[in-house]
C-alpha angles and dihedrals in degrees: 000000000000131000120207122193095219079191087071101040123104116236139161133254095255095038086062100048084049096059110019078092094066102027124028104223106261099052130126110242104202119220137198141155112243120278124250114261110276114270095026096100096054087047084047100052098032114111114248115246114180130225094256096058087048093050097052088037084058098044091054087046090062093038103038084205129098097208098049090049095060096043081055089047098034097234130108121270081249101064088038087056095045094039085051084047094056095042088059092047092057099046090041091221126097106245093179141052099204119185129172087264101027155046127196139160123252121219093266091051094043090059090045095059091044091062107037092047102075098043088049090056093046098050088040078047092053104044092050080055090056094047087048101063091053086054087243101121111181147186142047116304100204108211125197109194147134120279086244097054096046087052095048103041113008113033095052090058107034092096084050089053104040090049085055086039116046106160094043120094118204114222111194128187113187113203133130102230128101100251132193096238094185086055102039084049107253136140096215148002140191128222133153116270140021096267101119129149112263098264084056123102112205122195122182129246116210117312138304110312121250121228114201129171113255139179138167111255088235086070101068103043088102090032142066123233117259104246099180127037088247088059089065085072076070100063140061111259131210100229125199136196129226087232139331094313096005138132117287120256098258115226101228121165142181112242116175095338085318135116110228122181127202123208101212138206133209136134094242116069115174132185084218130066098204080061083048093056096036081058093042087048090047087058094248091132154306109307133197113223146166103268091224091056097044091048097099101052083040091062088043102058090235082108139040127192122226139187081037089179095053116075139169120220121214136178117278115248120259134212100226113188125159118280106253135183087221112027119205117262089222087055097039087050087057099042091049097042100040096049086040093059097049108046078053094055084044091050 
């Protein structure tokens, strides 16, 4: 900035008529060059942090776990921890409490990842679109189900898919609890029935699941078959839980357009089906199974179905995923595929 004393300067005659009407003689004019466009200092003067250290800060973010975060990334805990230390460095500011046992955000780090989620999703959104539409879909689709699902719908049709799919991984995690899969980090999961929170777009597999009454041959060498469902009270019944602590499976039944229910009894109980027909199989007892997921032992003899004209009728399994603007086209490859394949196995 730059003052003039318009008093010292020398001017001429006409040039002061032409301006005593806008400065008295002895003013100040201030001067100053123009000022840079707002927002281009603080461009100008912001560390530069690259794409690669955002994307692993964000990775460890949603882990909390450097180790989890490399095998994501496919790189060693090492290289996570020193990538997360220059980042830091960069930005001047801590994103991480790390402890021998535990990682956690600060608040820093917290309103970072708030922020830089999203816009990593979108861009990671918008590249599998564009590998979509050249039919090149990429990149690893992460699943949470139940071991029974996975076997029924998933597991006979993965070689198929991977063959069609060659640049998309399959992660699958088994358990029998209803998980958050947002929150727990994965792309998809699978549950029985349609009842998903608002933001949740649920698509059918296959059709409502049979239930049907089984036992091993062996079991009944020192027993007689039940004949009737109030036979079953007799016998010694494979029970199952929803989940760990949960409400039994009931045994429900229609019997001449009614629905009966019979209150069981037997000495296993387990919160898993595929524990419940290793037991039947075992000859521990009768068991009451989904007829998909007892087809195999069935063909094989190890099995035997009885009260074949008694049946339960549950909900069909459903493929549940977050509802996106732009959906993945690894994840729109496996929902496709994997509802196509088995309406066509139902057909």
């Amino acid at each position: 900035m730059k003052l003039i004393d318009v008093s010292s300067m020398e001017i001429g005659d006409n040039d002061v008529n032409k301006h005593k009407c806008r400065y008295s003689m002895n003013k100040k004019v201030i001067m100053q060059s123009p000022t840079r466009a707002e927002g281009v200092e603080d461009l100008l003067t912001s560390p530069p942090v690259h794409l690669p250290g955002l994307l692993t800060f964000e990775a460890a973010a949603r882990h909390l776990n450097f180790a989890r975060a490399a095998a994501e990334i496919g790189v060693t805990p090492t290289a996570v921890s020193r990538t997360i230390k220059s980042v830091e460095t960069q930005l001047n500011v801590r994103l991480f409490n790390r402890t021998t046992r535990s990682v956690s955000l600060t608040e820093a780090g917290a309103s970072l990842n708030a922020a830089l989620a999203p816009a990593l999703a979108l861009i990671r959104d918008s590249l599998s679109q564009v590998l979509l539409a050249t039919d090149q879909p990429s990149g690893t689709v992460r699943l949470n189900s139940s071991y029974v699902a996975y076997r029924i719908f998933i597991e006979p049709h993965l070689a198929s898919f991977f063959e069609k799919f060659p640049l998309i991984n399959v992660e699958v995690s088994l358990d029998n609890q209803l998980s958050d899969i947002v929150n727990a980090g994965f792309d998809i999961g699978i549950r029985m029935g349609k009842r998903v929170q608002n933001d949740m777009v649920a698509v059918q597999l296959g059709t409502r699941q049979k239930r049907i009454v089984v036992a091993a041959p062996d079991y009944f060498r020192k027993r007689s078959e039940p004949k009737t469902l109030e036979d079953l009270l007799k016998h010694n019944c494979i029970r199952q839980r929803y989940s760990v602590g949960g409400r039994f499976f009931e045994w429900k039944f229609e019997d001449q357009g009614q629905m009966v229910q019979i209150d069981v009894q037997g000495r296993f109980i387990f919160d898993e089906m595929r524990s419940t027909l290793d037991a039947a199989i075992q000859g521990q007892g009768i068991g009451f199974v989904f007829e998909d997921f007892a087809k195999q032992e069935l063909a094989s003899g190890m099995l035997r179905q009885i009260l074949k004209q008694h049946s339960g009728l549950d909900d069909a399994f459903h493929l549940y995923y977050p509802h996106r603007k732009h959906m993945p086209g690894k994840l729109r490859a496996f929902v496709d595929f994997m509802r196509s394949a088995n309406r066509a196995e139902t057909s």
